[in-house]
N, C-alpha and C positions, 0 to 999 in steps of 0.2 A: 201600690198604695193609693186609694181614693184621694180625691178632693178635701175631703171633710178632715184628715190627717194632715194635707198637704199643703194647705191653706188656714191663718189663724190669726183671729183678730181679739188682740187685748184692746178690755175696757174697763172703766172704772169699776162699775157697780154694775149690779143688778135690773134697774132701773135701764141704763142704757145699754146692757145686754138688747131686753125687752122691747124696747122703741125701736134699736136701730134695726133688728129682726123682723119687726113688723111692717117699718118703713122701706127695707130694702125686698120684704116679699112682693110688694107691689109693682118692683123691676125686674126683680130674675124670678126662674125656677128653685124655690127653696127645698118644696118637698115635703112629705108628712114625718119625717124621723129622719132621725140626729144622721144616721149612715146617708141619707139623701142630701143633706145640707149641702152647698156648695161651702161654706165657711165656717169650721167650726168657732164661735163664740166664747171667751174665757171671760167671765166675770171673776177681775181681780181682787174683789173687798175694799177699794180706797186707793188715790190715787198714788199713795205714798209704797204702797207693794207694788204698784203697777211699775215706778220707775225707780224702784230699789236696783242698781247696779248688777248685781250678782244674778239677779230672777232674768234681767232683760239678755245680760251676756248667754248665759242657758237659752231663751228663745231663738237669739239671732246666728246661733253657733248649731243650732239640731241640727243632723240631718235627716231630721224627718222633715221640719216644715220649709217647705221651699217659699213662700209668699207670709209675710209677716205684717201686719195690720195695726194701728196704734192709732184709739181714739181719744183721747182726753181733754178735757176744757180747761181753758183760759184762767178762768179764776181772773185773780187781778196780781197771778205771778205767770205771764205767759214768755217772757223772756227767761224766766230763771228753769220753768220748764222745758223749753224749748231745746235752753241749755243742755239740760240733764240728757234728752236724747240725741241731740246731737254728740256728744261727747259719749255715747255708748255705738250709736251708727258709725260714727269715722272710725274705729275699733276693728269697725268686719268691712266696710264700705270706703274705698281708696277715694271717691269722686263727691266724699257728702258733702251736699252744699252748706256754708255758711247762714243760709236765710232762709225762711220757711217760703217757699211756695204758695202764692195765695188761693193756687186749685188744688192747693196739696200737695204733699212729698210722694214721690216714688222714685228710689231706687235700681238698679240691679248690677251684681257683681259679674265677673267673669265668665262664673258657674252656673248663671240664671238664679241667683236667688235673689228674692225681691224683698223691701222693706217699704212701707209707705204710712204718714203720721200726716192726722189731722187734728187739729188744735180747737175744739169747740168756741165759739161758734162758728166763725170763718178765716181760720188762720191767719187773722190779724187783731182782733178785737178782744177786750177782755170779757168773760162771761161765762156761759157753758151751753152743756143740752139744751136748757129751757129755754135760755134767748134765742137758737136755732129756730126748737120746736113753735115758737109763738109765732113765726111769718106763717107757719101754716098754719095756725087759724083761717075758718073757710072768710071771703069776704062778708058774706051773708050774717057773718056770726062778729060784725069790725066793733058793732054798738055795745054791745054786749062784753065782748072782749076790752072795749076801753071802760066798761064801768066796775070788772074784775079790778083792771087794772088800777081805777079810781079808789074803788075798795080795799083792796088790800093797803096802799098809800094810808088810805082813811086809818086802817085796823093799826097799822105801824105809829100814827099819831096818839093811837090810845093808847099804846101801851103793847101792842102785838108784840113778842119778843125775836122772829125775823132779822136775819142780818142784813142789813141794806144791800149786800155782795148776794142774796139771795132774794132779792125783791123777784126776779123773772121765775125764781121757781113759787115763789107764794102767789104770785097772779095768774099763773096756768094753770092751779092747783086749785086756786079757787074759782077761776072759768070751769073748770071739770067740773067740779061741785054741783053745779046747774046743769050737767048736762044730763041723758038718760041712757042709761044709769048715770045716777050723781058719783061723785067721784072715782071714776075710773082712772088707772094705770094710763102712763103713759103709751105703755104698749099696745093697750086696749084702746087708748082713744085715735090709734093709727090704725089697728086694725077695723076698727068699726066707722073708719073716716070722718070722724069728729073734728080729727087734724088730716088735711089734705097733703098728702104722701106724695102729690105729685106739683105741687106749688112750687112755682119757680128758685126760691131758696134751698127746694134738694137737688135742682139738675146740677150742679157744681161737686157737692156731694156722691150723690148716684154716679158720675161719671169719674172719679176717683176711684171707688168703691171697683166697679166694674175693670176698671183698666189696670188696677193692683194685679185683682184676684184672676183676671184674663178670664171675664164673663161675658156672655149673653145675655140678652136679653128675652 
């Protein structure tokens, strides 16, 4: 069995399928096609499939995938999610801790099989991808980046209809907007280095990532 079977990381959506793939090519060897990947990627549709009981028991019970991956954001329910997998990990994992690790969870059972959950944006904070992805803004781009920020604030006074719980995704979103090309994907604006892949708020990150999936660099 390959890597790409052997190794799997659930994630919300689509969107962060895309980033984290482009932000983690800048580490490892990813490869040009899906059989090359070191980690196959599962875009869940929504957080609420990703930690539906029954979907997660089936991941952490296969025996196919030995290394199992789980990224999801904070939101401003990070305790009640945190909850949820923990109480699915203690299940298959005799040693789950109580507390989320603030470089991250990783697991392993008896047999070697691994589980490891990271909480967007740093396993303690309420939020998600976008407040991660916004340290990487390059420095060069701090000006610009706080008058998005000013902006969007501004747009929210008018009338912008925005959840305050989604203020960091409407200010990165409209920082993209400006850039070239204007509104690029988050995954595109890592590939294309818009957002700096290698800015010290991913080495925490990247070295999770890596130590899960028992990567090189």
């Amino acid at each position: 069995m390959n890597r790409y079977q052997e190794n799997r990381l659930l994630v919300e959506g689509n969107d962060d399928k895309q980033a984290l793939i482009h932000l983690i090519d800048h580490h490892v060897t990813w490869g040009n096609n899906k059989n090359e990947w070191p980690v196959r990627v599962d875009d869940c549709d929504g957080v609420d499939n990703l930690l539906e009981p029954a979907f997660l028991r089936v991941h952490l019970k296969s025996s196919e995938i030995r290394r199992l991956g789980i990224v999801i954001d904070a939101n401003s329910k990070f305790e009640s999610r945190w909850q949820s997998l923990q109480d699915r990990g203690s299940e298959v994992f005799l040693d789950f801790p109580k507390s989320l690790p603030e470089d991250g969870l990783i697991v392993q059972d008896a047999g070697g099989k691994r589980m490891g959950i990271w909480v967007m944006p740093d396993n303690r904070s309420s939020g998600m991808l976008e407040d991660f992805l916004s340290h990487l803004v390059p420095a060069a781009s701090e000006r610009l980046w706080k008058f998005a920020q000013d902006s969007a604030r501004e747009a929210a006074a008018l009338g912008a209809a925005y959840r305050e719980s989604h203020s960091s995704k409407a200010a990165i979103h409209t920082w993209l907007a400006w850039a070239d090309p204007p509104g690029q994907s988050l995954g595109t604006a890592l590939l294309r280095r818009c957002l700096d892949p290698h800015a010290p708020m991913t080495s925490s990150f990247v070295a999770w990532f890596k130590k899960l999936f028992q990567l090189e660099s």
